[in-house]
Kinemage of the C-alpha trace (Angstrom):
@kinemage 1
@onewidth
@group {chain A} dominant
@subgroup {mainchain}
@vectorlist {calphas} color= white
{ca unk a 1} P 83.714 81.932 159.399
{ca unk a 2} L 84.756 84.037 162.105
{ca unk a 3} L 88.302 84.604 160.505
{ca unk a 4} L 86.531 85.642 157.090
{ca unk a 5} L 84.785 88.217 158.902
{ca unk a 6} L 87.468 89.556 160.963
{ca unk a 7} L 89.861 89.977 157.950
{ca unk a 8} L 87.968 92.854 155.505
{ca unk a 9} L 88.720 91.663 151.711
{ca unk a 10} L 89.801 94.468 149.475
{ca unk a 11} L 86.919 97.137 147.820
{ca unk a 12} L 86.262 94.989 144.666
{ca unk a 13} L 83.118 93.374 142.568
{ca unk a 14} L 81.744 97.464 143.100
{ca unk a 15} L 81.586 96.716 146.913
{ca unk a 16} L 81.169 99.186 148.869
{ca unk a 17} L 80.079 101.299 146.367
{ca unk a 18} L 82.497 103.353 144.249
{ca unk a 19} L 84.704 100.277 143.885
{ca unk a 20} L 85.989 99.377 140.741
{ca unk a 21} L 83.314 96.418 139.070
{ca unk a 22} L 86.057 93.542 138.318
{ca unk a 23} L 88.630 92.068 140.521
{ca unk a 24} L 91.864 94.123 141.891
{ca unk a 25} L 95.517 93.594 139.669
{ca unk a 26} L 96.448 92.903 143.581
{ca unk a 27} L 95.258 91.005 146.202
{ca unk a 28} L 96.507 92.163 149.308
{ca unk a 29} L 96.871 89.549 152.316
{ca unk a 30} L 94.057 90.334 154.444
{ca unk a 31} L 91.884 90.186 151.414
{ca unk a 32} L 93.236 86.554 150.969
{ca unk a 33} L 92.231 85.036 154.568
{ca unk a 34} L 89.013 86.865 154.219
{ca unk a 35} L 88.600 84.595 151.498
{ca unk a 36} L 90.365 81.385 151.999
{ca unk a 37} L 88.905 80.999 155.892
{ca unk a 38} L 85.406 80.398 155.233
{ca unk a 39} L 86.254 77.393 152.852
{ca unk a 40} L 88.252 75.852 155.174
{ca unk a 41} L 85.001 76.501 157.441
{ca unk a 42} L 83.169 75.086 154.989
{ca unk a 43} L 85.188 72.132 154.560
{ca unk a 44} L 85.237 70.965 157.604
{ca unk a 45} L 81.709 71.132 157.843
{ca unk a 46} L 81.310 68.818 154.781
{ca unk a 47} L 83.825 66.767 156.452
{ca unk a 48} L 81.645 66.610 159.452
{ca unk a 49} L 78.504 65.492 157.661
{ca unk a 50} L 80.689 62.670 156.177
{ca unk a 51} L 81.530 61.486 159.574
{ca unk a 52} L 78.111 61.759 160.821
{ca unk a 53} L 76.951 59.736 157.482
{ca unk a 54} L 79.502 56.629 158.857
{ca unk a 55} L 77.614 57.388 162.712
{ca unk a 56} L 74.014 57.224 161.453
{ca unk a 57} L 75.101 53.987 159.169
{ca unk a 58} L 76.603 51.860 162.168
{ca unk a 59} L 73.517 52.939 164.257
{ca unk a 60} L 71.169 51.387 161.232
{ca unk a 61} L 70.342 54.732 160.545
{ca unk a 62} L 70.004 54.848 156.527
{ca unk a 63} L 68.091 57.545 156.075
{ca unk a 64} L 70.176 59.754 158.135
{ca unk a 65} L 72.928 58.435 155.916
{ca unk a 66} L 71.917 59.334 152.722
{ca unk a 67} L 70.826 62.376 153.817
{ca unk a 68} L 74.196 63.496 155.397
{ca unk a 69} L 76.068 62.239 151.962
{ca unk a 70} L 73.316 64.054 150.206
{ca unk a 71} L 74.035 67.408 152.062
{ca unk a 72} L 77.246 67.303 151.833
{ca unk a 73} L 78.528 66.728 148.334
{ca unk a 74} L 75.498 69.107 146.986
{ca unk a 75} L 77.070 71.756 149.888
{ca unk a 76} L 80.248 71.207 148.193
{ca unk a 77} L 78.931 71.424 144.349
{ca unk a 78} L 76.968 74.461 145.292
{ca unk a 79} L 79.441 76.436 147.196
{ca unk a 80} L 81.933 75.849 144.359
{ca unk a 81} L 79.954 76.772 141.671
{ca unk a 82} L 80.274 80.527 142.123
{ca unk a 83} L 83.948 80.531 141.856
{ca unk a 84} L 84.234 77.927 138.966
{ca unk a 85} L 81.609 79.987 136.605
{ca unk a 86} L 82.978 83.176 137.345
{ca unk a 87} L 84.092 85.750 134.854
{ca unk a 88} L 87.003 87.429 136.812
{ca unk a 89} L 87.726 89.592 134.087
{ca unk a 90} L 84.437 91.735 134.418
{ca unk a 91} L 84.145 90.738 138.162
{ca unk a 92} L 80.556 88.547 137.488
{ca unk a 93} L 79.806 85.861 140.097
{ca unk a 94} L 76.678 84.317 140.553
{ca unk a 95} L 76.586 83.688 144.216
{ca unk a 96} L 73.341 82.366 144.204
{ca unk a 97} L 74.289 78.630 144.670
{ca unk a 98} L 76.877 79.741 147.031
{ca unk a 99} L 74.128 81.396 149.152
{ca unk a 100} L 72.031 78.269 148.631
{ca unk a 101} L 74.623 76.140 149.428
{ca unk a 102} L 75.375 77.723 153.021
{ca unk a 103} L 71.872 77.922 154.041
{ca unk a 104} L 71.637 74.069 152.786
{ca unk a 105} L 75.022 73.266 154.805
{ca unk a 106} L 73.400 75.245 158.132
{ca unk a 107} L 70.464 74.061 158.209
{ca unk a 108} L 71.118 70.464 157.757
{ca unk a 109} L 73.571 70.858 160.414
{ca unk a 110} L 70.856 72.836 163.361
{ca unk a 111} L 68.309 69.620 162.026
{ca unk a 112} L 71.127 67.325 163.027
{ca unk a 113} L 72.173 68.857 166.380
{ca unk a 114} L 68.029 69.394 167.111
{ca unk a 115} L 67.823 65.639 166.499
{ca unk a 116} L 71.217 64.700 168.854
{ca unk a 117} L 69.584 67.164 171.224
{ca unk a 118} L 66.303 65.606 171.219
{ca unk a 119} L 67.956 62.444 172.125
{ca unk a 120} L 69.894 63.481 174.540
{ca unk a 121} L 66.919 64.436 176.590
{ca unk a 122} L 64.841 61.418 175.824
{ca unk a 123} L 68.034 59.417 177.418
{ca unk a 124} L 68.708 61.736 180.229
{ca unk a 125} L 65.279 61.161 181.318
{ca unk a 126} L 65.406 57.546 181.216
{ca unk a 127} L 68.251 57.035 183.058
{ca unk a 128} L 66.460 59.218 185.720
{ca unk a 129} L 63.144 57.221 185.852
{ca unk a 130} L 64.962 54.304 185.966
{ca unk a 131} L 67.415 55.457 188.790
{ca unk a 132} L 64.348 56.938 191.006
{ca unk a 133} L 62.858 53.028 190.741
{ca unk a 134} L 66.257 51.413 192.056
């Protein structure tokens, strides 16, 4: 995500204002990365929930599973969505879903790490008590 934002994309879509409305004839490179990095980005985080979905099912945890698989593939759908309905012609995306599907994709992951955090503590502090009693 960092490597979208440090790469500016190319005044397009009538952003910043004065741009033309549709897409350039030319994309130049920085324009590219600034789009191509955050899908890697948001890849790998789908990629991540998948792994976590194998964790939670060794450790029993079903739920936790499901919800992981759940997240993920509808992070994938709706982060897709805006480029495979789009009219590049006139320049029309609905990024809606994409929006939706980022906010979906982060805060699934921050529940997830709250959770792992949680538990991390709970242990810590056992093996504590138990050390102080040996």
């Amino acid at each position: 995500m960092i490597i979208g934002g440090v790469f500016v994309p190319d005044p397009a879509l009538g952003f910043p204002p004065g741009a033309p409305a549709g897409v350039p004839n030319e994309i130049s490179w920085h324009s590219m990365v600034h789009g191509f990095a955050p899908i890697l980005g948001f890849l790998a985080l789908i990629a991540a929930f998948l792994i976590l979905a194998r964790r939670f099912r060794s450790e029993g945890r079903h739920l936790w599973m499901w919800a992981s698989i759940v997240v993920g593939v509808a992070t994938l759908v709706l982060t897709s969505l805006p480029n495979m309905t789009a009219d590049w012609k006139t320049g029309r995306f609905n990024f809606l879903p994409l929006w939706a599907g980022v906010a979906l994709g982060y805060c699934y992951a921050s529940l997830v790490i709250a959770m792992l955090k949680k538990e991390l503590g709970q242990s810590q502090a056992i093996r504590s008590i138990s050390s102080k009693t040996i």
